[in-house]
LOLUM-321416 format. One record per residue: x, y, z of N, C-alpha, C, O in turn; residue in three letters. Coordinates in steps of 0.02 Angstrom, whole numbers, padded with zeros to 5 digits, always signed. Layout:
! LOLUM-321416
XYZXYZXYZXYZALA/...
***
This chain:
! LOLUM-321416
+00042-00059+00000+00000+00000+00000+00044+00062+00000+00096+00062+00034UNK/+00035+00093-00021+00077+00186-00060+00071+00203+00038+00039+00173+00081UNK/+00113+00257+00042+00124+00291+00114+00075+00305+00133+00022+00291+00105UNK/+00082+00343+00196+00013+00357+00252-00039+00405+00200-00021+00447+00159UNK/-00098+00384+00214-00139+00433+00196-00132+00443+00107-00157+00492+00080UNK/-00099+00398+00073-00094+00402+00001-00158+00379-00042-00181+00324-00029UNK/-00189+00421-00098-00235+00408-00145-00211+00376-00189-00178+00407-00231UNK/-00217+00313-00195-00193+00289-00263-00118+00285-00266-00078+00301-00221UNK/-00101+00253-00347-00035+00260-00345-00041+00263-00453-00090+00273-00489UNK/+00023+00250-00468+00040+00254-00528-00009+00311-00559-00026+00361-00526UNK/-00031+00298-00625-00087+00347-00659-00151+00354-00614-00184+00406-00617UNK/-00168+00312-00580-00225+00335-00532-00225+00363-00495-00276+00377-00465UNK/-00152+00391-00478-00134+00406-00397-00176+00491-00404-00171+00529-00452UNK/-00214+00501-00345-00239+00558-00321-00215+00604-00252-00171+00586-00212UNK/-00243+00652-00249-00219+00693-00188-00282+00747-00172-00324+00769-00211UNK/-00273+00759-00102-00326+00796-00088-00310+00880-00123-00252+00898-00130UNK/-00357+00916-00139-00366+00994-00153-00322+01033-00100-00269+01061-00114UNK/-00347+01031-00045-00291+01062+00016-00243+01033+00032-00228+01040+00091UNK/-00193+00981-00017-00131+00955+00012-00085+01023-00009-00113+01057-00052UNK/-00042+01040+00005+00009+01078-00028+00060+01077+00018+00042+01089+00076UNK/+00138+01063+00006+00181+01048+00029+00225+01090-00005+00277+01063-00025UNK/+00220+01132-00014+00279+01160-00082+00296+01160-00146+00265+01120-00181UNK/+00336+01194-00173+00351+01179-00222+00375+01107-00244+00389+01072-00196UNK/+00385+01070-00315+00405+01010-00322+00499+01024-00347+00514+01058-00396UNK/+00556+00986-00297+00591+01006-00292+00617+00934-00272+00589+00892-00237UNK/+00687+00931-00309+00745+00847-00300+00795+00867-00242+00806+00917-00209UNK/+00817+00807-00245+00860+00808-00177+00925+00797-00210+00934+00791-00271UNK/+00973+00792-00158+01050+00770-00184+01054+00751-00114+01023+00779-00069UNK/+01113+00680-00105+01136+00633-00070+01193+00612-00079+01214+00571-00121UNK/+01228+00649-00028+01316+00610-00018+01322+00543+00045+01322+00549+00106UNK/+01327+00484+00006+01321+00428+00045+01375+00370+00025+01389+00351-00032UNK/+01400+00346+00089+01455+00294+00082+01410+00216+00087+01401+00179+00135UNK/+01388+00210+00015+01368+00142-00023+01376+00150-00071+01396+00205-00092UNK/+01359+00081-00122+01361+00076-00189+01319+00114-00229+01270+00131-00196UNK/+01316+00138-00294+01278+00193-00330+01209+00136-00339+01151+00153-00326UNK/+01227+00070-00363+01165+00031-00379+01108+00043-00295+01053+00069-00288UNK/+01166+00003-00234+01118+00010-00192+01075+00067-00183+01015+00060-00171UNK/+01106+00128-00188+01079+00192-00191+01008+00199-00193+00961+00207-00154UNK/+01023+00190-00286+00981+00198-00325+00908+00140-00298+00847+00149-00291UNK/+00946+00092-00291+00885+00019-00255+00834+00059-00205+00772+00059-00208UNK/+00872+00091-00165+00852+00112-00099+00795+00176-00112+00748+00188-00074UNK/+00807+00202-00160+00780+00271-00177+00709+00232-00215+00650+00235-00199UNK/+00737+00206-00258+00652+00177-00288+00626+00129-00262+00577+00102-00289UNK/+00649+00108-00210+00605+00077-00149+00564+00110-00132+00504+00102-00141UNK/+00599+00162-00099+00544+00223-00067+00498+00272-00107+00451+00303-00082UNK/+00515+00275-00164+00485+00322-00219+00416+00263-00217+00365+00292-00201UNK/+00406+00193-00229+00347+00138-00247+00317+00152-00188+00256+00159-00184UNK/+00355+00156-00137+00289+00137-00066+00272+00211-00081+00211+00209-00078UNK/+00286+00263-00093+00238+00302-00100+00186+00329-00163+00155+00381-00174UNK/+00195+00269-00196+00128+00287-00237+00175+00253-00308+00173+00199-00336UNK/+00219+00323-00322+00276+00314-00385+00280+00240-00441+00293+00191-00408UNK/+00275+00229-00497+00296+00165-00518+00354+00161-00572+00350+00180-00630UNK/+00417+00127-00537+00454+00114-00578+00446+00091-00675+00413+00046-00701UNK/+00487+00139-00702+00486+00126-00768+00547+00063-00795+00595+00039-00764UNK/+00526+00053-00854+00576-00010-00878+00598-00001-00945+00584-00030-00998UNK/+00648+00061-00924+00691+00092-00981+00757+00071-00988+00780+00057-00933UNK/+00801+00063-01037+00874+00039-01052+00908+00113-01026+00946+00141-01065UNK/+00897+00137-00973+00947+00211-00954+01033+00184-00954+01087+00205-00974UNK/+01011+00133-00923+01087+00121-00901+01124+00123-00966+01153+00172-00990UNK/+01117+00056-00995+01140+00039-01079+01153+00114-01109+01210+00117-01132UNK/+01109+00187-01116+01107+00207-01150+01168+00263-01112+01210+00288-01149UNK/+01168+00276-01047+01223+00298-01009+01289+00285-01024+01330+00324-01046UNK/+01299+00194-01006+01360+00189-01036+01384+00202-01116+01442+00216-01129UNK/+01340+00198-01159+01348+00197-01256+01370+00275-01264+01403+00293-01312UNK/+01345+00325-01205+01383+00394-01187+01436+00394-01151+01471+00443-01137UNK/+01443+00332-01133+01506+00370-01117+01505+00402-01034+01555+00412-01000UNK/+01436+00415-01012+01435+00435-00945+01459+00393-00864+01464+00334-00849UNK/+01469+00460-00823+01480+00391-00775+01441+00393-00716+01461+00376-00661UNK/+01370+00418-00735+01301+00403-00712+01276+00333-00720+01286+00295-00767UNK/+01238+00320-00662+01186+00256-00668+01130+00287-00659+01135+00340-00629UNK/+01054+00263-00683+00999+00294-00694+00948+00236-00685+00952+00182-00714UNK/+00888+00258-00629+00826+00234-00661+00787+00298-00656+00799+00354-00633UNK/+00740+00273-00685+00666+00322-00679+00587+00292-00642+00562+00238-00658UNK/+00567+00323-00608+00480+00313-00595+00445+00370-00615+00471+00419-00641UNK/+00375+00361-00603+00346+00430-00616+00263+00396-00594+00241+00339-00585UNK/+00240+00456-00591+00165+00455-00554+00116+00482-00598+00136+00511-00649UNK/+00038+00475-00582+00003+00518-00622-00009+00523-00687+00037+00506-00725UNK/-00075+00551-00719-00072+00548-00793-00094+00635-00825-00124+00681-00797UNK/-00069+00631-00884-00074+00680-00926-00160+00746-00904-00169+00805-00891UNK/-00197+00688-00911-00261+00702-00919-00295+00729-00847-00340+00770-00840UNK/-00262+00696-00802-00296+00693-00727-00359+00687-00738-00383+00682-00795UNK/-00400+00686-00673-00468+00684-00659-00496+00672-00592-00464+00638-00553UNK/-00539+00690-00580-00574+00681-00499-00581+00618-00498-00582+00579-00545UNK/-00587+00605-00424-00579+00532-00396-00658+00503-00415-00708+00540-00415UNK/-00658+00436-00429-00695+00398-00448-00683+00324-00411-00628+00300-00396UNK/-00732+00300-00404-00723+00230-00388-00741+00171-00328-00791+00138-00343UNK/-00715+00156-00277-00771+00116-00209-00795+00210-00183-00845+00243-00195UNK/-00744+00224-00153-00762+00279-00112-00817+00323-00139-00859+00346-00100UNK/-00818+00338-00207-00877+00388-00262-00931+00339-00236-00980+00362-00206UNK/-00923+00258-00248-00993+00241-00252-01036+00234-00178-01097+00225-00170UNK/-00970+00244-00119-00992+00229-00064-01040+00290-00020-01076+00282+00030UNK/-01026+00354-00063-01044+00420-00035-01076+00455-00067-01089+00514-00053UNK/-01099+00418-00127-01154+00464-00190-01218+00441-00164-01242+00388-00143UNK/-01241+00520-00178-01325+00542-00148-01312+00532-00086-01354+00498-00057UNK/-01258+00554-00045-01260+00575+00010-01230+00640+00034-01204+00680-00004UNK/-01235+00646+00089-01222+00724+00096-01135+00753+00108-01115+00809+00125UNK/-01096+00687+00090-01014+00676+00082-00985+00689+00047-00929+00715+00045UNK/-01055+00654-00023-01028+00659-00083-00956+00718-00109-00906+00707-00144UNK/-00980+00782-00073-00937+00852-00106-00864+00831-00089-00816+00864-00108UNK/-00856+00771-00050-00773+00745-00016-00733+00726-00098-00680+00754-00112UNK/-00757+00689-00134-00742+00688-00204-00731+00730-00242-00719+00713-00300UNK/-00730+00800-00225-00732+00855-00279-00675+00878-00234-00638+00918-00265UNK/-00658+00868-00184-00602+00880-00145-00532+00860-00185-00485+00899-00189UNK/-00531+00809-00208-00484+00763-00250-00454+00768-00327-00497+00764-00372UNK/-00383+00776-00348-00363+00775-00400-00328+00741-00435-00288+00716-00396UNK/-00318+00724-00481-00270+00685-00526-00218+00720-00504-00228+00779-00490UNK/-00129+00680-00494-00075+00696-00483-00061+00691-00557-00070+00646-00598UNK/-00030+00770-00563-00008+00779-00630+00044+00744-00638+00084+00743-00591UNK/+00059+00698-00708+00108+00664-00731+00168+00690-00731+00170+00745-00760UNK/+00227+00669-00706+00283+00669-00654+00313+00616-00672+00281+00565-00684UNK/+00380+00620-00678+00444+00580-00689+00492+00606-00649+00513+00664-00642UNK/+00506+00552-00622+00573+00564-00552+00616+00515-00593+00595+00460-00610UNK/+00689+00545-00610+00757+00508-00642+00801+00509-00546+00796+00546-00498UNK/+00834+00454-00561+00848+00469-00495+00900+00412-00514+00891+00355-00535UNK/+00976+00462-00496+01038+00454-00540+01102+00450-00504+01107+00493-00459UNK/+01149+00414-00509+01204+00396-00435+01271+00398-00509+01278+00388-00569UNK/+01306+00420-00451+01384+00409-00477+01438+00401-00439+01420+00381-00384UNK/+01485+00406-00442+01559+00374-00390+01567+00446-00401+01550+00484-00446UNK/+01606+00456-00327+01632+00553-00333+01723+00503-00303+01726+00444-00286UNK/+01777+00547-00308+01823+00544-00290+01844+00508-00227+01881+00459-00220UNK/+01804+00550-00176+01851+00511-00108+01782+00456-00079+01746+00464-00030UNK/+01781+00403-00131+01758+00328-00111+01679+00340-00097+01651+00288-00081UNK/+01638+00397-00100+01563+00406-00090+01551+00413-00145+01592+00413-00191UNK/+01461+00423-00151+01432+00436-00206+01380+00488-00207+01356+00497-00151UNK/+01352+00529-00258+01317+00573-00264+01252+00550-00281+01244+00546-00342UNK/+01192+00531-00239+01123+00518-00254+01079+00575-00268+01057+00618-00230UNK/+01071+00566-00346+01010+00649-00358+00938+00609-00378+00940+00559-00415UNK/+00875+00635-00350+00822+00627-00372+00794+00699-00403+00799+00750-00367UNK/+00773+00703-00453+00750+00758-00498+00695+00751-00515+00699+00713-00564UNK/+00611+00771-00499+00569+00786-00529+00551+00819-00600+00583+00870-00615UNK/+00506+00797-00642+00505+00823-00701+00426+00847-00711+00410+00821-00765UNK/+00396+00865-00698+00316+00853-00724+00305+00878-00783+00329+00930-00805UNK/+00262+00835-00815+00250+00858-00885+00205+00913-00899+00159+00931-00863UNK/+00225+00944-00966+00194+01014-00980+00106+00989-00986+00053+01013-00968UNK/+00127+00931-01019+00041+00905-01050-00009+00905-00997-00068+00900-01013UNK/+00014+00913-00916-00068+00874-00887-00063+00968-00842-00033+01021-00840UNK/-00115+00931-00818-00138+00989-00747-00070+01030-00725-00017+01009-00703UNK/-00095+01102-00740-00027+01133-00707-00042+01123-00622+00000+01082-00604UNK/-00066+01134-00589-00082+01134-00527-00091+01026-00500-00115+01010-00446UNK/-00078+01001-00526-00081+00926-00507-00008+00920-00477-00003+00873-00438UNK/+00049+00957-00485+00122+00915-00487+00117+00923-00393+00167+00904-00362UNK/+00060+00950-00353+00067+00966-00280+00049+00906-00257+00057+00895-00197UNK/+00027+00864-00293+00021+00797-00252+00074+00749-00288+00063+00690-00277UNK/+00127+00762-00327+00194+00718-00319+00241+00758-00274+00292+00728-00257UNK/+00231+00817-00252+00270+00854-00185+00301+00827-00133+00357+00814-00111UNK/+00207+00820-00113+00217+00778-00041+00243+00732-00046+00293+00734-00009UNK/+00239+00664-00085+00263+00600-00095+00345+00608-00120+00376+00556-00130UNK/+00378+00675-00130+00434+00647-00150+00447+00676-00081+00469+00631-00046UNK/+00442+00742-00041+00450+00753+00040+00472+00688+00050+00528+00661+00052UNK/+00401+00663+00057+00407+00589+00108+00466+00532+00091+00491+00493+00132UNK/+00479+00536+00033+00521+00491-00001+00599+00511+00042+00629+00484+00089UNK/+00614+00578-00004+00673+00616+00024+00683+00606+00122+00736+00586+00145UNK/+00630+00623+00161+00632+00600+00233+00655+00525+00254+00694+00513+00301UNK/+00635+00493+00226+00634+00423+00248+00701+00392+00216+00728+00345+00244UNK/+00734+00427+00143+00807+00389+00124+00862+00444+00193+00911+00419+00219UNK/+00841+00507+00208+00864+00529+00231+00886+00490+00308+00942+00469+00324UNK/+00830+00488+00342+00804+00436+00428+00849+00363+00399+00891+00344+00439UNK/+00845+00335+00353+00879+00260+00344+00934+00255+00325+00963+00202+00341UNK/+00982+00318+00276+01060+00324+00282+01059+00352+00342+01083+00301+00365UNK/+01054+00383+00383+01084+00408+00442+01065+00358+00493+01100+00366+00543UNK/+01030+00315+00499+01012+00245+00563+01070+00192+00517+01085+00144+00552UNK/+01090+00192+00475+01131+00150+00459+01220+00175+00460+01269+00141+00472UNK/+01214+00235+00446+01286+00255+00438+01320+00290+00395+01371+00322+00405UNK/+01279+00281+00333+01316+00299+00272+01282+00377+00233+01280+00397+00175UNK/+01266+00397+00280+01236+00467+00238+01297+00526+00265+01310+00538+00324UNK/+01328+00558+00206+01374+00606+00223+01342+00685+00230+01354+00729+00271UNK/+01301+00683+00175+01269+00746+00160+01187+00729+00133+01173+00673+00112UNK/+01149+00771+00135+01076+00784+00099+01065+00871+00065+01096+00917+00091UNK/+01033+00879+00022+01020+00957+00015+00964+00936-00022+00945+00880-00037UNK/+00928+01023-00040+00855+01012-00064+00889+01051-00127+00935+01091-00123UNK/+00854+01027-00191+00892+01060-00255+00802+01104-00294+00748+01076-00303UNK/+00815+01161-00305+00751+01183-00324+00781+01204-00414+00753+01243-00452UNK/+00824+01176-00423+00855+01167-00496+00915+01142-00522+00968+01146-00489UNK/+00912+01111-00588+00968+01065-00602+00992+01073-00646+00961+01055-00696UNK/+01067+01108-00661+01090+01137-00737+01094+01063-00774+01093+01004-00757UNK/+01098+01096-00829+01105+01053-00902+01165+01034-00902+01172+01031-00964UNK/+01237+01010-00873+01274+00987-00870+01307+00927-00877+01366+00915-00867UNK/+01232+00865-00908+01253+00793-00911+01235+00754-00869+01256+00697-00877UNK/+01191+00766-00813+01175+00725-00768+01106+00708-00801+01058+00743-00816UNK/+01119+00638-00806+01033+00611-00800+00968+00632-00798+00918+00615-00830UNK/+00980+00681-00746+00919+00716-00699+00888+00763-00717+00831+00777-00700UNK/+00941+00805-00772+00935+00869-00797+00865+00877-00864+00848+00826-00894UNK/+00837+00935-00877+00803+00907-00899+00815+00909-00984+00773+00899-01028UNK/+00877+00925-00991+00908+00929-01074+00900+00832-01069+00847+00811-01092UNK/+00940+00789-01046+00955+00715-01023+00892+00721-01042+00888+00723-01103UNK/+00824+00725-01006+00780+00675-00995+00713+00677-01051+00660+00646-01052UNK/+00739+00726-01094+00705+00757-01143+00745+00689-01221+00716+00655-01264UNK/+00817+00699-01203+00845+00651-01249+00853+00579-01242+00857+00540-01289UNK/+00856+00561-01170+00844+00486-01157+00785+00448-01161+00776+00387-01161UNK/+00732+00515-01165+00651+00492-01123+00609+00488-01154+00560+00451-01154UNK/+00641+00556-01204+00582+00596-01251+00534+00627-01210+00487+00650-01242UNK/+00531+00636-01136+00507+00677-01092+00469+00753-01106+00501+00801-01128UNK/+00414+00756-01093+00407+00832-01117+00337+00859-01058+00315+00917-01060UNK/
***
């Protein structure tokens, strides 16, 4: 089941009208493990909260560049969004609840690349980068917010109970420089838009 209090998950995934957590914004992670485990660890936590891993050749297409990034991707939500529908609609129609449904939105479609590399002195650099697409709800990307918060909290709480977290920061932008994450990369790996 997706985190506390989560609507849905993948293209269904919803969020309430009054959630708002901020802007949608990636993290960066200096941690003494492997870039794969990293990356394992990160889209662990990205699924329990809603997120569904994609099943793209990033890596393959990383190394054929030449890069010395590793990459997966998830992403949430669809293009189109729409109000919640479904047990709960049928459990509270023609009643005086019903308006709890109009409360509810489609999570605008969202792609999290979330990208590890070896840095010099034996750690690695973990970036998760949000993308939301131009196509759906401008106002939907507030319910992949919260869920990446929650995501970012919990890799944060589990490298530091284990040992290996050196650094965390909140990134509210990501130059075009070659990383994965960026959104020149994810436009050419993804076809992302």
């Amino acid at each position: 089941m997706p985190g506390r209090d989560r609507l849905g998950a993948g293209r269904g995934a919803r969020f309430h009208t009054f959630e708002h957590s901020g802007a949608l914004r990636g993290a960066r992670f200096v941690l003494r493990r492997g870039a794969a485990d990293a990356i394992t660890l990160a889209i662990e936590n990205l699924v329990a909260e809603g997120f569904v891993a994609r099943d793209d050749a990033l890596d393959t297409q990383l190394r054929d560049m030449g890069s010395p990034w590793t990459a997966r991707a998830v992403e949430i939500g669809d293009t189109k969004g729409s109000w919640a529908k479904g047990i709960v609609a049928d459990l509270i129609e023609d009643t005086p609840l019903e308006f709890l449904t109009r409360l509810q939105r489609g999570v605008a479609h969202t792609l999290v690349m979330v990208t590890a590399r070896d840095l010099p002195d034996a750690t690695i650099e973990l970036v998760l980068y949000p993308h939301a697409s131009s196509r759906g709800d401008p106002g939907g990307w507030a319910g992949a917010a919260e869920r990446l918060r929650t995501s970012y909290e919990a890799i944060t709480a589990l490298c530091a109970a284990d040992g290996t977290l050196d650094s965390q920061e909140k990134l509210i932008g990501i130059r075009n420089d070659g990383s994965p994450a960026s959104q020149e990369m994810v436009r050419q790996l993804l076809g992302w838009r």
